[in-house]
Every structure is written in structure tokens, then in C-alpha cells.
N, C-alpha and C positions, 0 to 999 in steps of 0.2 A: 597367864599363858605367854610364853615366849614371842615375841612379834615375828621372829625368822621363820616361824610354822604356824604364822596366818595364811589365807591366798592370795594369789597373785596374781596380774595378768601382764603375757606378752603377746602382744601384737592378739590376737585370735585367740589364742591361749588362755586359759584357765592351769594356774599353778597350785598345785596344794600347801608347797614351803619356797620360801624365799633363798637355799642356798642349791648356788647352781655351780655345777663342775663347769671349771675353766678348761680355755685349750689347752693341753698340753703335750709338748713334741716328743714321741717316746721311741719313732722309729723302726716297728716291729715289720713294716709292708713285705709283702711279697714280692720275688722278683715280678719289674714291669711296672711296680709300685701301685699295687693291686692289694687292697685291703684283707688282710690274713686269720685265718682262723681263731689266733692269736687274738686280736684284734677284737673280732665278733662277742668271745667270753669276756674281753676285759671290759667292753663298753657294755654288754650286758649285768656282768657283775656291778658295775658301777650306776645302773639306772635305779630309781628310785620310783613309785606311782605317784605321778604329777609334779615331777620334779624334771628339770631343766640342765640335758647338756650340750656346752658347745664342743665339739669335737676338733681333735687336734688342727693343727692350722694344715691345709692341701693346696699344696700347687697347683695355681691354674694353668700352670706354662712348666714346660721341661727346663725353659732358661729358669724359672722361678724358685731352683731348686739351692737350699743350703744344707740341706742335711740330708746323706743317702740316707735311703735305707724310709722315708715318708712317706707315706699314699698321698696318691694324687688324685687329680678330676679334669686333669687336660687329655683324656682318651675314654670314649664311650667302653674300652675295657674294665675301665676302672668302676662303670656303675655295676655289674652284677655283685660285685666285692662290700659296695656299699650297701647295696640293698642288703643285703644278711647283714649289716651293723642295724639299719634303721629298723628292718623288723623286727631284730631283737629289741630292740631300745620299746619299741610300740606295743611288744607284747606284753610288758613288764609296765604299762601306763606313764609312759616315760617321752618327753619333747626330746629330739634334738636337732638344734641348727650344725651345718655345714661352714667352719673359717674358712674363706677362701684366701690364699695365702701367693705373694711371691715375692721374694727376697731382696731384689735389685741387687746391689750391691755386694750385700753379705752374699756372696759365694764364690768359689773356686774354680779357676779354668777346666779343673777335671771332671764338673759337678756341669758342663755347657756345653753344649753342641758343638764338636770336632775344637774341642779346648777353646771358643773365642771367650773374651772377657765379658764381665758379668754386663748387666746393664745399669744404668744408675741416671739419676736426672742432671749429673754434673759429673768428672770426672774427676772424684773425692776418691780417694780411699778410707775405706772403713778401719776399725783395730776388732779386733776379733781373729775368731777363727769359725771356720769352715768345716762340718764332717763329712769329708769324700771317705771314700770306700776303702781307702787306705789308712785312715786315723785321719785325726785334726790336721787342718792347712793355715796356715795365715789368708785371711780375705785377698783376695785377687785385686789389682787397679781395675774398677770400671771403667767403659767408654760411657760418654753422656752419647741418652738418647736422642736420634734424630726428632724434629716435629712431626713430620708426616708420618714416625714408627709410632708415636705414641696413641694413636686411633685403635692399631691394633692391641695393643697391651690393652687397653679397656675391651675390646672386644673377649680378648679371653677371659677377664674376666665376667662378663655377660654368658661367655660361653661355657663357663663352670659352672656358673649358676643354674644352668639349665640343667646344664647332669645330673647337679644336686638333686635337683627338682624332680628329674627321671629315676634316681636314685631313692626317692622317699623320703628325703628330709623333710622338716618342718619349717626351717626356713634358711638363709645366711647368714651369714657374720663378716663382715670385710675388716682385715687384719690390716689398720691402720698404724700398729702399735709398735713398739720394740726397735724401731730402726729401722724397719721394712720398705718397701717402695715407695707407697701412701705417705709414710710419715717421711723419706727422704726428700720426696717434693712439696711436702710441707713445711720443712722446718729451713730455717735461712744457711743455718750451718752445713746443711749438704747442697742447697737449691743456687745454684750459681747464674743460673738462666736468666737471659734476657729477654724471652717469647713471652707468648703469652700465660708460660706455666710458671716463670719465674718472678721475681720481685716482688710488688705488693701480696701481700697477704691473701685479697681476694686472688690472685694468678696462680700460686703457690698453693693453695687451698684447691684449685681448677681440678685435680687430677683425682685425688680422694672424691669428691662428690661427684664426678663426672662417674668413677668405678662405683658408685654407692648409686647412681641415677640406671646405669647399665643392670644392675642385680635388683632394682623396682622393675626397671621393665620386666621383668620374668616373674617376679613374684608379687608383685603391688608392694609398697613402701612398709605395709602393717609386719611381715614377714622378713623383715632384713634389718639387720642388727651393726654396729661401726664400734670397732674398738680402737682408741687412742692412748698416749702415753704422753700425760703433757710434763709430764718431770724425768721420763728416762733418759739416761744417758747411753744405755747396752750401742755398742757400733758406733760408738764415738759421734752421738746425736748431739744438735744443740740449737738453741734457736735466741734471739733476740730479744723477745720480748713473747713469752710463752704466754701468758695470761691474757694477751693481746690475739696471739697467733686460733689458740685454742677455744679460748671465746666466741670466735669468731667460726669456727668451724661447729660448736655444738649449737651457736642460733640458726646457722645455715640446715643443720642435720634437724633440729627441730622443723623448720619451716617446711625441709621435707617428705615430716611425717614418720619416718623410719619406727619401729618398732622397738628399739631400744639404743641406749649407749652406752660402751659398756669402759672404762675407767680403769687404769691401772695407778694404783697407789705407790708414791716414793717408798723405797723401803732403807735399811741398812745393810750398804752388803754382806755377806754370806752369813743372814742371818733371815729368819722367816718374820722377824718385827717390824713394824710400821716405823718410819725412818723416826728416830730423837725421843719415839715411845708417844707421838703427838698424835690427836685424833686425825684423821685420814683429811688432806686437806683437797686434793684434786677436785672428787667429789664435790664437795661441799663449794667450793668455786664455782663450780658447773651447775649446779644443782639450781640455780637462778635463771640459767639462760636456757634449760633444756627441759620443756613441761613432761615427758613421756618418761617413761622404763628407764631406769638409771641401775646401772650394775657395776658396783664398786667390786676390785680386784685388788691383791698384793698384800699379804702379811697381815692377812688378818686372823684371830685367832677366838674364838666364839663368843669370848665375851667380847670383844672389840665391831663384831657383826651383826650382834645384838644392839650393840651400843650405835651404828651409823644407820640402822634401820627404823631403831628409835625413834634416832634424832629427825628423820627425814630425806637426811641426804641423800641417799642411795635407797632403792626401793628391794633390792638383791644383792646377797654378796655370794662370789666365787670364790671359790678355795680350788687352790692347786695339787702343790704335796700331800698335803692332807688327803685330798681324794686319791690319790696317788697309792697312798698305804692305809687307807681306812674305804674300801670298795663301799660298804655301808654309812658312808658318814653321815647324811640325814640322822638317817635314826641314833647311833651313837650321840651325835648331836642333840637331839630330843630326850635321848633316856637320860644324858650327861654323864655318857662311858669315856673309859680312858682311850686316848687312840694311840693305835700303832707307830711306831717308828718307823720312818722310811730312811729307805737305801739308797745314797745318792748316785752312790757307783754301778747303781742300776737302771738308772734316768732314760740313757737316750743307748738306743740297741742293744741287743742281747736276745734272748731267749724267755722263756715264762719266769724265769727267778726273777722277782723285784719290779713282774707284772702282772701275772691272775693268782699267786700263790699268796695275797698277803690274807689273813684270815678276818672273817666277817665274826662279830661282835660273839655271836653264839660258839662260835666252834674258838673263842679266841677265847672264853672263859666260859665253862660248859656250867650249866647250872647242877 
């Protein structure tokens, strides 16, 4: 038998199969960024019984925003929107945690309250782009945040978390990953700061577990999940001594108990392969210093997910695209069906083409 469809547990949870849908950003919200009908079928379509999703990443803050068009969780408007996601997810015997998400940097004066600049832990600019509501932007120059503002950014997110909570999730996820705020005042290459949130590693670390300390208090630590990115580069990241940096952040998150960590793997760009075709190596680093839920991510491919569950490293793996155009992937995965092609040009906004319309295994080869 497959090890990926033994059980599993997170935090409180009992899991029937080990692969669990990653966040991913697809942008369908309704105006006010109010979770959409749209929305409610896809993550339905996508739940599994006893399977595990994290849901796309949502802004805890209106400044937090990089991509119109995202549901959010910084307005009690936004919980009635969620509840219809969680109770479909629940009625279908299905987990799902809430990313809580905000961007710092990566975003656009148009995408911020009366156009000011993003916020960011140093006044870096990022490379990328931004999707405001008129197409793609180049990232805006951040201003570095003041000390005394940085109490509140933790508070929002404490204060998403609660939504979540009001909302029916099963538990968070803090989006440490990709270039985001967390990983900007982690990593040495964006964190210029002389306070207490910059320099050493332990200061620079400060701001992720202080946001991961704020989302225990609402939930107790079993129900709150930290994803990291200790080899991305997306938003022109970079750190000094990553093995060092990240090491030091999964003993910390251990110590605080948290419910899982969840790992994004190097990959090769615009390809869905695990970077040089090498077994996943993030993971496998981590996997000594963090005794709990380990959830390997990025380019992996079912035999490659079999293979890190195997081996130990990872206790779960997430697939993205994949779930993306295979609604049923579990099970495809279990029967060992062919999966669907996805559309890339259907990714992030639009309409149902290229997100509730992809077909499920039966109606995809009818017996």
C-alpha cells in the first residue's frame, strides 16, 4: 500500500491520506474581497474525506494586499463568505486551515490606501510585479516600517486569526514564505534594521514568531501551521547564511509546539520539477530540527511524494497545479489515473474557465 494513503495527524486532526492541497492564489473574490460563489464550488470540488486544505493565502490587512481581485479576512464582512467555503469543505469530511497572508513589499501604490507605498522592514525594493486591477505593475519602493507600527501589523494578524476562527476553519497557516513580510524581516537581504527586529538572526526571526505567538493565542499552538521558503528567491529574496537563518527558525517553531511546518522545495524555473531532478532537499535539512507535522511543497510529482514520505522527511506532501486541474487528485492519485493538463493562462483571475470546469476522473473517462 502506498505510504501517501496511510493516516495522519495534524495538530487535533486525524487525516485519511497524506497529500494535502496547497495555497494557491487564484483571485476569483467578490467585490469588497468577499469570498464568491465561485469560490465555495471550487474548494468544494477540491475536498477530499479526511484530507487536508490550506486555502489560498488572505490578507490580514487592506495594506497587505498584492493581488486584486484575493479574499480577505481583515473585515468581519468577509466571515459570512467564508463560512459557505468551510462548510462545504466540512460537509465533504474535509480539514481546512485559513493562510493568513500579507505581502509587505510586493505591492503597488494602487493596491494601498489613498496610493501610499507598500510597507516593508527596510526600504528595499522588490523585482516583480503586482496585480492591481488594471494588469500587472512593477512592485512599488517600500517605506521601512516604523517600531512602534510594527505591534499593530502583529495585531492584524491575531486579528484574522480570530475571523478565521469565527469563520469555521480548522485552524491557520502563517505565510512566512515566497518573499512575503515574515520572510522579508527574516531574511538579511531585505532586513536592513538596526532595532530590535533587525540584525542577528534571533531579531530578524522576532517578527514571524511573534505573528505565529499572536495566532496561538486564539487558537492554542496544536491548530496553527508556518510556511517557509528557505531556497526561494520569488521578490528578489536572499539571505546569508540560509541553513543557518532557517534552522534557527524551525527549532524555535518546534519549541513552540505549533501544528505543523510546512516547506517549499527549490524547484527549476517554469518547470513543475524538483530543482537538478535532486531528492527534495529543504525538507530533509529541516526534518532533524523540527519533531512535529512536516509538509513538504514545490514540484513534486507522485512518485517523488511517495518517495519523501518514505523516506521520512516530510510527513505530507502538497501539490499545487496539480490540484489546480485534477479537483480529485487524491483519488486519481490512489487509482494511478492520468491527470489533467492545466491552464496556465488561467491561474490568477478570470472567470469558471480554468477553475470549477476542469473534470473529475469519472466524467473525464466515463467507463
Amino acid at each position: 500500500m502506498s505510504k501517501l494513503f496511510s493516516p495522519a495527524e495534524i495538530g487535533p486532526y486525524k487525516l485519511s491520506h497524506r497529500i494535502v492541497m496547497a495555497p494557491l492564489t487564484r483571485m476569483r473574490a467578490d467585490p469588497g474581497d468577499i469570498p464568491s460563489e465561485l469560490m465555495v464550488e471550487y474548494y468544494t470540488q477540491r475536498t477530499s474525506n479526511g484530507g487536508l486544505i490550506v486555502s489560498e493565502a488572505t490578507p490580514v490587512s487592506i495594506r497587505g494586499y498584492g493581488y486584486a481581485g484575493a479574499p480577505g479576512i481583515y473585515s468581519d464582512a468577509q466571515i459570512p463568505g467564508w463560512r459557505r467555503v468551510t462548510n462545504a469543505v466540512h460537509a465533504k469530511g474535509g480539514r481546512i486551515f485559513l493562510q493568513l497572508w500579507h505581502v509587505g513589499r510586493q505591492s503597488h501604490v494602487d493596491l494601498q490606501p489613498n496610493g501610499e507605498a507598500p510597507l516593508a522592514p527596510s526600504a528595499i525594493a522588490a523585482e516583480g510585479h503586482a496585480y492591481t486591477k488594471h494588469g500587472e505593475a512593477p512592485f512599488s519602493m517600500p517605506r521601512a516600517l516604523e517600531l512602534h507600527e510594527i505591534p499593530g501589523i502583529i495585531e492584524e494578524f491575531r486579528a484574522g486569526a480570530e475571523r478565521a476562527l469565527r469563520a469555521g476553519f480548522d485552524g491557520v497557516e502563517i505565510h512566512g514564505a515566497n518573499g512575503y513580510l515574515p520572510d522579508q524581516f527574516l531574511q538579511d537581504g531585505t532586513n536592513k534594521r538596526t532595532d530590535e527586529y533587525g540584525g542577528p538572526i534571533e531579531n530578524r526571526a522576532r517578527f514571524l514568531l511573534e505573528v505565529t505567538q499572536a495566532a496561538i493565542s486564539v487558537w492554542g499552538a496544536d491548530r496553527v501551521g508556518v510556511r517557509i521558503s528557505p531556497s526561494g528567491t520569488y521578490g528578489s529574496m536572499s539571505d546569508g547564511n540560509p541553513p543557518a537563518t532557517f534552522g534557527y527558525v524551525a527549532t524555535q517553531l518546534d519549541r513552540l509546539g505549533i501544528a505543523y511546518l510546512h516547506v517549499v522545495e527549490p524547484r527549476i524555473k517554469g518547470t513543475e520539477e524538483i530543482a537538478h531532478g535532486q531528492a527534495p532537499i529543504a525538507a530533509q535539512h529541516l526534518r532533524p530540527k523540527f519533531s512535529r507535522t512536516l509538509i513538504a511543497a514545490g514540484g513534486f510529482a507522485p512518485h517523488s511524494a511517495e518517495a519523501i514520505v518514505t523516506a521520512g522527511d516530510a510527513d505530507l506532501v502538497a501539490f499545487g497545479r496539480h490540484f489546480i486541474s485534477n479537483p480529485d487528485l487524491p483519488e486519481r492519485l490512489r487509482r494511478g489515473l492520468p491527470l489533467n493538463r492545466y491552464d496556465r493562462s488561467t491561474f490568477y483571475g478570470g472567470d469558471a474557465r480554468g477553475y470549477i470546469d476542469y473534470p473529475a476522473a469519472e466524467v473525464a473517462s466515463p467507463a
